[in-house]
Structures are given as structure tokens and as C-alpha cells.
LOKOLLO-922763 format. One record per residue (C-alpha): residue number from 1; x, y, z. Coordinates in steps of 0.1 Angstrom, whole numbers, plus 5000, padded with zeros to 4 digits. Example, Ala and Ser with C-alpha at 12.3 -4.5 7.8 and 13.67 -1.06 7.14 Angstrom:
BEGIN
 resi east north   up
    1 5123  4955 5078
    2 5137  4989 5071
***
This chain:
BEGIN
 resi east north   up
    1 3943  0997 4975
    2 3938  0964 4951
    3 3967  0945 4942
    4 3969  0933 4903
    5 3956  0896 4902
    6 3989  0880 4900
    7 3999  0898 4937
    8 3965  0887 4949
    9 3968  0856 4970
   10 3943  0836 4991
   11 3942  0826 5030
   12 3945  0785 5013
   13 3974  0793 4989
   14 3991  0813 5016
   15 3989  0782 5041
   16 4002  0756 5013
   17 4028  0778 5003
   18 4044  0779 5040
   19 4035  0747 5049
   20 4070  0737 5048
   21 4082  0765 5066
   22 4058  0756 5096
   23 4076  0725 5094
   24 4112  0738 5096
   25 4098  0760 5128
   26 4083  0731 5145
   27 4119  0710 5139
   28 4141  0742 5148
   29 4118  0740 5185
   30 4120  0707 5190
   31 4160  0713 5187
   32 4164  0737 5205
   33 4142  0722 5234
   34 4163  0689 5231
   35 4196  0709 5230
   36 4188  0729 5260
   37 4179  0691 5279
   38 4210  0683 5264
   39 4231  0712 5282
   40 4214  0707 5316
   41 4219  0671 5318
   42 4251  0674 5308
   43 4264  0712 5305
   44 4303  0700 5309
   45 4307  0682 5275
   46 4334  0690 5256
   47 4334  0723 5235
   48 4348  0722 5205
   49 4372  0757 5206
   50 4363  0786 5188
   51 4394  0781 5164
   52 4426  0754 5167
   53 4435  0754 5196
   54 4476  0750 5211
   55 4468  0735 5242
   56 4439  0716 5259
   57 4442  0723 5293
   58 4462  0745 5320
   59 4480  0744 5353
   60 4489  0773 5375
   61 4514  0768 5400
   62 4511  0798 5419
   63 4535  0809 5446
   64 4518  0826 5469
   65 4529  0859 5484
   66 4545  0874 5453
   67 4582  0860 5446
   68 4608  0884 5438
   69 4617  0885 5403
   70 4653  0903 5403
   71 4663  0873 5430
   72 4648  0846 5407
   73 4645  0848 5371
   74 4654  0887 5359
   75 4689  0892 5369
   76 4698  0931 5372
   77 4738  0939 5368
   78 4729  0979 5378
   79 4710  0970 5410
   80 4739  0944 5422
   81 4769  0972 5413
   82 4748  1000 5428
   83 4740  0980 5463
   84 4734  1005 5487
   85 4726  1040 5467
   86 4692  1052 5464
   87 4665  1041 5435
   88 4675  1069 5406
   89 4643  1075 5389
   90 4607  1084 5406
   91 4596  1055 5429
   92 4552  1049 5422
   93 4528  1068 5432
   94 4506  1043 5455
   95 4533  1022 5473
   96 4521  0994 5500
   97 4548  1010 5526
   98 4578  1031 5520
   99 4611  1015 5509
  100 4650  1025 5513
  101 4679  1021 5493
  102 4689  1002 5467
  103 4690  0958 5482
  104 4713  0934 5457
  105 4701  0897 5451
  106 4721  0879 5474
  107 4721  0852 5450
  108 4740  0848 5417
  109 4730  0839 5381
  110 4744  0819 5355
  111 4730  0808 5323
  112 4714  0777 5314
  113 4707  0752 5282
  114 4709  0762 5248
  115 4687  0793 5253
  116 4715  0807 5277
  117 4689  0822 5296
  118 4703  0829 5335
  119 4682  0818 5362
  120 4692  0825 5397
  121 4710  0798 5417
  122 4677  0792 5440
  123 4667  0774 5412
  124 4693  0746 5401
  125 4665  0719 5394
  126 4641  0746 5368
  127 4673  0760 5359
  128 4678  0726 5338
  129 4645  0733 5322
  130 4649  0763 5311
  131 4651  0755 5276
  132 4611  0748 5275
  133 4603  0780 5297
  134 4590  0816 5277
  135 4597  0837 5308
  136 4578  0869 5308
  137 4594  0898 5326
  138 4569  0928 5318
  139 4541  0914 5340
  140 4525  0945 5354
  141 4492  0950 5372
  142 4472  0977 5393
  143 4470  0971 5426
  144 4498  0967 5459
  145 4477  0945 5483
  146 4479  0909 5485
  147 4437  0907 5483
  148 4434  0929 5455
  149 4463  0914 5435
  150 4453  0882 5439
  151 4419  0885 5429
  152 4431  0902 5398
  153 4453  0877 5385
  154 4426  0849 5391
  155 4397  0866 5377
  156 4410  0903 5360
  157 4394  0924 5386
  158 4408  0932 5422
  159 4373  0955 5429
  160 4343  0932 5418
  161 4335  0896 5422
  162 4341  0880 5388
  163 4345  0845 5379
  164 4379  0828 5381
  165 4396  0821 5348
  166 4395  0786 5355
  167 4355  0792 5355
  168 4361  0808 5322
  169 4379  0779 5309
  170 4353  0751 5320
  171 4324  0774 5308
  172 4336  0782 5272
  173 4351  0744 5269
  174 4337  0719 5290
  175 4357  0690 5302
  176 4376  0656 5287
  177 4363  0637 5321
  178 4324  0635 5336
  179 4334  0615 5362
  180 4359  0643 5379
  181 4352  0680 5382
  182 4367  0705 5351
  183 4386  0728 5378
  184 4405  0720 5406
  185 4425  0733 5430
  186 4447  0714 5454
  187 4456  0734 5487
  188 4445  0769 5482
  189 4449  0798 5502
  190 4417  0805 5519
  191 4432  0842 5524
  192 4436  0872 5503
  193 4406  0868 5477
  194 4401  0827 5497
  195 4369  0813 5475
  196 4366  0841 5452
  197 4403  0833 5436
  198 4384  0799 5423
  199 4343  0807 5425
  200 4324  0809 5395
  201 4307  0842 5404
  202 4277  0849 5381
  203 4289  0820 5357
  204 4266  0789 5357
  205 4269  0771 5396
  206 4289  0739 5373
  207 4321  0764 5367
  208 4329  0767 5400
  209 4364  0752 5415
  210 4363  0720 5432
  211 4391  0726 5462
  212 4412  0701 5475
  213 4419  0705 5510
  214 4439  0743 5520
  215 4469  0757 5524
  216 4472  0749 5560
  217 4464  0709 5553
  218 4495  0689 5544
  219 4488  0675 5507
  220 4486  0640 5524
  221 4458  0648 5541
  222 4439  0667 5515
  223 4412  0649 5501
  224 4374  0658 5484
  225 4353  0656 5524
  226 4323  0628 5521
  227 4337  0611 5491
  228 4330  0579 5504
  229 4294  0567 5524
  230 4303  0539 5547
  231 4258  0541 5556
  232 4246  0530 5526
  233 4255  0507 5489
  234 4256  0525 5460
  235 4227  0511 5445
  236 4205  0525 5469
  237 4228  0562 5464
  238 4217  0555 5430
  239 4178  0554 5439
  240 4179  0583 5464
  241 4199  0599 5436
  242 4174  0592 5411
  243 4143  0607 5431
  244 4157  0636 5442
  245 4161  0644 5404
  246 4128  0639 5394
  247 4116  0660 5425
  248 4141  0686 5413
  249 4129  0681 5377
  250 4092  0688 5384
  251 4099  0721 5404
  252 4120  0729 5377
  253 4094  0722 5353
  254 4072  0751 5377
  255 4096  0773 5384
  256 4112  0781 5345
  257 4147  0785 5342
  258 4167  0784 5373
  259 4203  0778 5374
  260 4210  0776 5409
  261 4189  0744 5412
  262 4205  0733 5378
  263 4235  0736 5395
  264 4226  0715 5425
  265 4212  0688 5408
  266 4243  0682 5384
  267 4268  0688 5413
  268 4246  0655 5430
  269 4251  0635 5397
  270 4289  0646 5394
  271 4293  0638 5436
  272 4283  0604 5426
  273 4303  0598 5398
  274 4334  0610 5420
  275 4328  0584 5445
  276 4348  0554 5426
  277 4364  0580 5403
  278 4384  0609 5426
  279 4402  0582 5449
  280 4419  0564 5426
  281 4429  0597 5407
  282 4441  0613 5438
  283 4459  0580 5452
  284 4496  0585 5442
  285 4508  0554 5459
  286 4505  0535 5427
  287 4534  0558 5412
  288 4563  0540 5409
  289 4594  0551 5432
  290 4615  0564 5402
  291 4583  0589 5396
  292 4582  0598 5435
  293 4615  0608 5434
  294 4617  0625 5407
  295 4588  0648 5423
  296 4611  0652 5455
  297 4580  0628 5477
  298 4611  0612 5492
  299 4626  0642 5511
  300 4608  0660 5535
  301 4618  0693 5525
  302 4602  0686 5487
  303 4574  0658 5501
  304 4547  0681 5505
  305 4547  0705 5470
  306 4560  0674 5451
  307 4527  0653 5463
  308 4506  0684 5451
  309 4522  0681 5417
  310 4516  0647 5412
  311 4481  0653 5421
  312 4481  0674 5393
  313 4495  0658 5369
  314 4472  0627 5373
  315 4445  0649 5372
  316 4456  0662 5340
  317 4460  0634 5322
  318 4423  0622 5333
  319 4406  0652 5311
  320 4404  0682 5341
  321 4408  0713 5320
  322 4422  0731 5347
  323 4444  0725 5379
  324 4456  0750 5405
  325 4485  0743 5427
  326 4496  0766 5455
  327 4526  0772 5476
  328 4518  0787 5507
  329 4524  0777 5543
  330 4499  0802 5556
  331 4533  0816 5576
  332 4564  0823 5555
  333 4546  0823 5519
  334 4566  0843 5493
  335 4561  0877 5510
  336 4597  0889 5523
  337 4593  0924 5536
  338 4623  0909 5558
  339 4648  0880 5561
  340 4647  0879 5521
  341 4672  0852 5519
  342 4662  0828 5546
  343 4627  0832 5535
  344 4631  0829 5494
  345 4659  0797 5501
  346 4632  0781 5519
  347 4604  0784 5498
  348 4625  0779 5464
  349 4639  0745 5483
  350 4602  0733 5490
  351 4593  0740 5452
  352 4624  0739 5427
  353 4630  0703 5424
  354 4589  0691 5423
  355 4583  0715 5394
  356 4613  0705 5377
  357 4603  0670 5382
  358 4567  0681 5366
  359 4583  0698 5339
  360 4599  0664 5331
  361 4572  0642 5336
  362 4551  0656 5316
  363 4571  0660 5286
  364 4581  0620 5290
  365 4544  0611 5288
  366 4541  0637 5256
  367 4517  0657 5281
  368 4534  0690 5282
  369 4524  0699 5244
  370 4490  0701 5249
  371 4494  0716 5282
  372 4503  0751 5291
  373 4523  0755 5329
  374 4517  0791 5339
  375 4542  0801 5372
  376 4541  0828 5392
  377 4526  0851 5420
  378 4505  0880 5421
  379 4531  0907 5418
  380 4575  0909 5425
  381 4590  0929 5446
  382 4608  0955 5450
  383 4648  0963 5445
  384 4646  0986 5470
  385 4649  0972 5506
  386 4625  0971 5533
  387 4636  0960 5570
  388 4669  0959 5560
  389 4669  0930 5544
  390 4635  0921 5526
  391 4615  0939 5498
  392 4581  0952 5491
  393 4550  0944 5468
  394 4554  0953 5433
  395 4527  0955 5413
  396 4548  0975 5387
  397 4568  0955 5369
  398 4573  0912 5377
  399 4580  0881 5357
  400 4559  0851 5353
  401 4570  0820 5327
  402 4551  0798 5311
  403 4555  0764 5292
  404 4542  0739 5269
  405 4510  0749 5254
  406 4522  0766 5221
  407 4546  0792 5237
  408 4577  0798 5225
  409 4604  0775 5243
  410 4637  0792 5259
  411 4631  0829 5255
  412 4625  0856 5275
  413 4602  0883 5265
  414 4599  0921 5277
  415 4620  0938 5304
  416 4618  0962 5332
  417 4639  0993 5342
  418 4676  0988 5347
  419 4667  0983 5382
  420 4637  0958 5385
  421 4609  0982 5393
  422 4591  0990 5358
  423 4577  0972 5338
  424 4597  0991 5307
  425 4599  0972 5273
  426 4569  0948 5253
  427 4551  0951 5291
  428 4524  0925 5292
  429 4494  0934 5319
  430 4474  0910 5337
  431 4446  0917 5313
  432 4471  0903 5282
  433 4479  0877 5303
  434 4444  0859 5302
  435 4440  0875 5265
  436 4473  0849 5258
  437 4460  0821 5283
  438 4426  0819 5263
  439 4437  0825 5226
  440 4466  0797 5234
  441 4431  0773 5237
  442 4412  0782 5211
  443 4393  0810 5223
  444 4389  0845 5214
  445 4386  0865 5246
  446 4361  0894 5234
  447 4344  0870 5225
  448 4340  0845 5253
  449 4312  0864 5272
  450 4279  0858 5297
  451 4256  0884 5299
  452 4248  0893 5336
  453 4230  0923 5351
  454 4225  0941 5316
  455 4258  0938 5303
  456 4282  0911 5285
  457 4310  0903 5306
  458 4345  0883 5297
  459 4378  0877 5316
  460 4395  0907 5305
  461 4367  0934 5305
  462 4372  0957 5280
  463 4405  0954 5279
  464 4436  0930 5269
  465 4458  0919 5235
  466 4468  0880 5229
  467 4509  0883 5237
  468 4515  0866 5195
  469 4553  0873 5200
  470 4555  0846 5224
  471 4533  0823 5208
  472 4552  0798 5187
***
């Protein structure tokens, strides 16, 4: 077949004629090759969010051991007349052990602020807050076990390792601070989901948590191990530093892509940085009295969750995207199957007054805007009793509240049963939980993904809806 002359084209006028393109190849390589140097020397620089975002960072105070909702913030007139009778409707299917009749708080509610939203008398410090709190009471989940529910709530899957949504976070945004690590949490758990409930998983080795001594370490004591080397000056850190890159760099020039090593050889640059940077951050002692107090660090009953809080909050305002804190004595926790009301009035003492003190500290410094609080366990409890006088996991229906960070101030969204036990009206799973969390900064969450073992995955799966009613 013979093309009419003015198809016809020679080898020369074809090379002159894509000269230029050859050109925008070569450029778009030597781009790319300097973007990807660009991302493994530094892969924790700030990302700019998908669209506007509400808030720039988060902090989960989490209360280990699942709290009791109808004892705290969703007050049930029905379960505290019918004391006593048995539960009227269909108890769940899967249970974590059988329950009897029908257990009353044996604390009272009144309302609070201009919201006139009732929060139960364990909580007369938060209760004067409650006019920047959007407390959700349709939580539900999937699973009745502390390990499963836990894991769950941090990464939206209690059957499969998956990366924490603080991993999430640090991997779709970066961080506002190089010299400290995006993700921290101060005195975790190491049960129930331990390392899992803050590892990066398949995410790049840089997303992982940073913890900050455990939950049987008293705050005071919880520092970042080796931070300081007493051996050697830092100049000659800095050389040792500086060839063990370029002997990491030259197998990694042999080897191809491998983000393990990656990993290793920013977590050394980052362990150096930290050396003059995470002890003054973690140092409170600079705080004024005034701010001490107002955390409760001058009572021994409030010392130890106050210190954490403070902890966080410096953190917070040096650029960490994301900051667990955790209240759990490794004994008593949140977890009442007995004793309800000596358990709950101690662990609400330890905590009420530091978190309102947080609450107020932040919005003083015009922090709390820009920063969303999430509260809350990993499921409620029942309203029928257990032992007599405790209550079981409930997975079914729990509250969690959240504020700052573009929620809605003083409301309360959804509702369960007339009872507690449901989950019943506008009920918001764990999945639309993180949906919410992400889309509050700037990110869609179908569309926050990392492909591993054939497949894209994301924080919510396949599953989850961003929560807009309580958005403000």
C-alpha cells in the first residue's frame, strides 16, 4: 500500500518533527528521577490535602477498656425507671458473656452550657466544655473482644493487619516538623492489638508510630530510649551518620527500590534530628504553674493523665500531625464487668479535669480550630448488668465526641434504643468514623489508597460515608 505524497514522510523529517518531543521526554525523566530523590530524602514533607482542609492535625484520647456511654454522656430515662426488669427487645446475637437484668447509672445528669446537652455528673470539668463537643451516640462496630475492637477502631479491620490511621494520616499528608516524628503516641497499651494499634503495616516503614513509653510507665518517666549519646559529640554522630548513608545509598543504588532500607536510613537522619529537638518538646517543666494546674499536674490523682496531655499539646503545636493519648493503668482500665461505680469514678477522676484543661488550652492558644480531639474507647457497654454491679462490651451501639476541627460545636448526633444497647437513629460505624476523620483534613477516603499484594487498599476498605451532618 503507497500513501499519496503529502502522507509520505521521511526517517529525517520524522526525527525533526519530534525533536521537541524527545526533549519534553528527556525533561519529564529527569523529573521524575529528581522527584522520587526528592521523596526518599525527605518523604515527610508536607502534603498539600486533596481539597481544603478543616483541620491540620488530630489527637485521640482514647480510654482504654471501652467506657460506658449510658453512665457518661447518653443519659437513658427508660433504663433508670425500669432498674431491675429484664432488657425488652432481642439481646445480639454474638455476646462476649451473658448479661442479667436491666443495671441504672448510678450517676445522674444535668445539662450543661448553651447547648443544654446533659453530661453525667463523673464529668463536672468536660461538662463545662460541652458547648465545643459534637457528641456522637450511634458509634457501632463488629466485634465484642477488646483485641479485635481495638484493632478496628485504630486501623478499620479487627481480622488483618492494616496500617493505623495515624499511618494513614502521615502517609497521605506529611508533617509540619522534620525534626520530630509525624505520629506519636504517649503511653500505649502494649495489649489488645499492642504495636499493631500504631504500626504502619504495609505502608512505607516512615508512617509508623513513634511510642512514648507504655501504659504501665508513669508519664514522668516516659521518654524516646537513646535520645541522648553521652559516648560521642555530635559532630562525629554527624560523620558516622553521613557514611552509613552513602553505604546505604550504594546498596540501594544495586539493589532497586527497597523501602525497608528507605525506611532505615531516614529513621537514622530523623533519630538525629530528635536528639536536640524531642527533649525540649517533651520537657513540660518550662510550663508555667497556672498551665500545670490547669492540667490537674498538681494533684496526684490528675498528675499522671494531665502530664500526658501536656505532652500532647506541645507536640501539637510543634507540627506532629497526629498524637495518641491513652488511659489505661494495665489494671482497672475502663472495662467494668464489676464494681461499675468504683471503677468508672476512678478512672473519670484521673481524666475529667486534664481533658478539660486541654480543651481550654488549646482554644486560648487558637489551637483547637485547626485541631480535631476525637474521645472515646473501642466499644460501651451494656445496660444490662453483669456481676451484679458492672456491664459488658458493647460493640452495638456507643458514643464517642469529638471537637475542634470543623465539627459542629454543642450537639449531639444519632441515638441508640430507649435502653442504650442499639445503635438506632443516623448510626455512624467505625468505618464512617475514619470516612469523617479524613474528609475533616482534606482527604477523600476512596481515594487515599497504597496498592499492596495486588489490590488498592485505604482505611475504610470498601466501605464508609463522611458523617456531613456533623460537619460545620
Amino acid at each position: 500500500m503507497h500513501l499519496p505524497p503529502f502522507q509520505q514522510i521521511t526517517r529525517r523529517a520524522m526525527l525533526q518533527r519530534s525533536a521537541a518531543g524527545f526533549g519534553y521526554l528527556a525533561l519529564q525523566a529527569l523529573l521524575g528521577r529528581e522527584c522520587t530523590q526528592a521523596a526518599v530524602e525527605n518523604p515527610l514533607a508536607p502534603k498539600q490535602p486533596q481539597f481544603p482542609a478543616r483541620a491540620k492535625r488530630v489527637v485521640f484520647l482514647l480510654m482504654k477498656g471501652g467506657p460506658s456511654h449510658v453512665d457518661t454522656f447518653d443519659p437513658k430515662p427508660l433504663l433508670q425507671r425500669d432498674d431491675g426488669k429484664p432488657y425488652p427487645f432481642k439481646q445480639p446475637r454474638v455476646q462476649f458473656a451473658e448479661t442479667g437484668k436491666l443495671l441504672k447509672s448510678p450517676w445522674s445528669f444535668k445539662q450543661y452550657g448553651q447547648s443544654g446537652l446533659p453530661v453525667s455528673e463523673l464529668f463536672p470539668n468536660v461538662s463545662q466544655c460541652v458547648d465545643d463537643l459534637c457528641i456522637v451516640r450511634s458509634l457501632h462496630g463488629t466485634n465484642p473482644a477488646h483485641g479485635g475492637a481495638c484493632l478496628k477502631l485504630h486501623t478499620g479491620s479487627d481480622t488483618q493487619v492494616r496500617p493505623s490511621m495515624g499511618s494513614w494520616l502521615l502517609y497521605g499528608l506529611g508533617t509540619e516538623n522534620e525534626n520530630l516524628p509525624g505520629f506519636i503516641t504517649i503511653c500505649p497499651t502494649l495489649a489488645h492489638g499492642g504495636v499493631n494499634n500504631w504500626g504502619a503495616a504495609f505502608l512505607p516503614a516512615y508512617c509508623q508510630g513513634t511510642p512514648i513509653g507504655n501504659a504501665s510507665i508513669p508519664a514522668d518517666r516516659a521518654f524516646v530510649r537513646h535520645i541522648r549519646n553521652e559516648q560521642i559529640s555530635g559532630a562525629e554522630q554527624r560523620k558516622q551518620l553521613e557514611f552509613l548513608a552513602k553505604v546505604n545509598r550504594e546498596h540501594l543504588a544495586l539493589s532497586g527500590p527497597d523501602s525497608a532500607l528507605e525506611g532505615r536510613i531516614n529513621s537514622f537522619e530523623l533519630a538525629y534530628r530528635m536528639q536536640s529537638t524531642m527533649p525540649e518538646a517533651q520537657d513540660v517543666g518550662g510550663e508555667s504553674d497556672a498551665t500545670k494546674k490547669l492540667y490537674g499536674m498538681d494533684q496526684p490523682v490528675t498528675e499522671n493523665f494531665g502530664r500526658q496531655c501536656l505532652m500532647a499539646r506541645r507536640f501539637l503545636e510543634r507540627g506532629v500531625r497526629f498524637v495518641q493519648v491513652t488511659h489505661s493503668d494495665g489494671e482497672v482500665q475502663w472495662d467494668q464487668h464489676g464494681n461499675l461505680f468504683k471503677g468508672h469514678s476512678k478512672n473519670a477522676a484521673e481524666v475529667d479535669k486534664p481533658i478539660a484543661g486541654f480543651l481550654t488550652d488549646l482554644k486560648s492558644r487558637g489551637l483547637l480550630d485547626e485541631t480535631l480531639v476525637l474521645w472515646g474507647g473501642e466499644f460501651g457497654r451494656t445496660p444490662t448488668a453483669q456481676g451484679g454491679d458492672g456491664r459488658d462490651h458493647n460493640p452495638n451501639g456507643f458514643t464517642m465526641w469529638m471537637a475542634g476541627g470543623g465539627v459542629k460545636p454543642g450537639i449531639a448526633y444519632g441515638a441508640t434504643d430507649d435502653y442504650g444497647y442499639f445503635a438506632q437513629e443516623d448510626k455512624v460505624h467505625i468505618h464512617d468514623l475514619h470516612a469523617t476523620i479524613l474528609h475533616l483534613l482534606g482527604i477523600n477516603h476512596e481515594k487515599l489508597t497504597y496498592k499492596y499484594a495486588g489490590r488498592d487498599f485505604r482505611l475504610t476498605d470498601v466501605e464508609g460515608r463522611v458523617v456531613k451532618d456533623i460537619i460545620a
